[in-house]
C-alpha positions in Angstrom: 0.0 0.0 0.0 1.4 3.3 -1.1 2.2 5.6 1.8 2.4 9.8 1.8 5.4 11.3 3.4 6.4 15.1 3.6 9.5 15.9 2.9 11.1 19.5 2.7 11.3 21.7 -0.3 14.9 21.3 0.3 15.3 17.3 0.2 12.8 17.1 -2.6 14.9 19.3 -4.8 17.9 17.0 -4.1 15.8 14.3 -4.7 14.4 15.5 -8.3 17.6 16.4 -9.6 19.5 13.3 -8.1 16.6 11.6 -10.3 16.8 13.0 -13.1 20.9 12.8 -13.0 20.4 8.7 -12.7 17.4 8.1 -15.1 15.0 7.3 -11.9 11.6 8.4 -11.0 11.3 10.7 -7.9 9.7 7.4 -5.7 12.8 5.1 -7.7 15.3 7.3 -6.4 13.8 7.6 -2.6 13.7 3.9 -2.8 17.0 3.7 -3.6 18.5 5.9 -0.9 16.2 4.1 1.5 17.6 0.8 0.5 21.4 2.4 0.3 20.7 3.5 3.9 19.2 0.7 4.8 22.6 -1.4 3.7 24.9 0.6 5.1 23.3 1.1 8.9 23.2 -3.0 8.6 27.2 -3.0 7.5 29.6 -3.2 10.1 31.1 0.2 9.2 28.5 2.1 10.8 26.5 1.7 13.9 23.6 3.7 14.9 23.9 3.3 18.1 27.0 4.9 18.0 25.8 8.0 16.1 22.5 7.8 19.1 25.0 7.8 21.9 27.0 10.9 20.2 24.0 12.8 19.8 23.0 12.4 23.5 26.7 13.3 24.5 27.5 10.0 25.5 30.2 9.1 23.3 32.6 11.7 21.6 32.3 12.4 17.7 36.4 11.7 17.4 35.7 8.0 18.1 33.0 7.2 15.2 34.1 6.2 11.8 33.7 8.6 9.0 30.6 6.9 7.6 29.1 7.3 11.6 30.4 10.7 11.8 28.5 12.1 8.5 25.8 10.4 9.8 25.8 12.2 13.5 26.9 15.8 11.4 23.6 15.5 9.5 21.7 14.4 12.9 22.9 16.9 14.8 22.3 20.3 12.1 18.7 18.8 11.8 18.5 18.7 15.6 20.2 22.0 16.5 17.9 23.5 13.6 14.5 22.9 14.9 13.9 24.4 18.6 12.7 22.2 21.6 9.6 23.3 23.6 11.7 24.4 26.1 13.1 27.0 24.1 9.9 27.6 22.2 8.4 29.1 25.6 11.6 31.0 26.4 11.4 32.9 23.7 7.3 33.5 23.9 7.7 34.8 27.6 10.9 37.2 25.7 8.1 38.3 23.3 5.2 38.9 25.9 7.7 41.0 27.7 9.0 42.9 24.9 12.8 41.7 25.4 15.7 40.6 22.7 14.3 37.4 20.9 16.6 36.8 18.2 19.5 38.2 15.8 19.0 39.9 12.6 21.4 38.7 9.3 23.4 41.8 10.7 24.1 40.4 13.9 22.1 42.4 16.0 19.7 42.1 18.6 16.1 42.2 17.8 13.3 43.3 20.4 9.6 42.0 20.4 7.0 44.7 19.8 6.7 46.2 23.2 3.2 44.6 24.7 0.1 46.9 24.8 -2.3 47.3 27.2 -5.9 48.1 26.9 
């Protein structure tokens, strides 16, 4: 049974043009990563757990193989680039209080709207 998945803009435009590049359709070419990732998480090169315990600080990244070490570098940008809840409410009590929330492409500090009051 055929499944939908979202993928980013991002990793669908590497996808399309990694497709058209090897003659594949867009679902020939996922398939084929998936099974490419698939074989190489199973090989004895790479060990997931490895790249888990890296990510959660319990091993350090200068003792996983450089197959394990792409594989934590991607992890971890993906990681670091979405925020956790935690920081998600840091930054909404910031805004309610009209304080610093962020830096511009400048480098500098950028204040919420000061809050109104009726």
């Amino acid at each position: 049974m055929a499944q939908s998945v979202k993928l980013s803009d991002e990793t669908m435009a590497l996808i399309r043009r990694e497709a058209e590049l090897q003659s594949r359709s867009v679902a020939g070419q996922i398939t084929h990563w998936v099974k490419l990732g698939r074989a190489i998480e199973q090989s004895g090169a790479y060990d997931n757990a490895r790249i888990v315990a890296a990510l959660e600080g319990r091993l350090d990244t200068i003792e996983l193989s450089q197959e394990e070490e792409a594989a934590w570098l991607d992890a971890f940008t993906e990681t670091m680039g979405q925020p956790s809840e935690s920081e998600k409410a840091f930054f909404a009590k910031r805004r309610s209080l009209g304080r610093g929330v962020g830096l511009d492409a400048g480098g500098n500090l950028v204040h919420a709207a000061a809050p109104t009051t009726p």
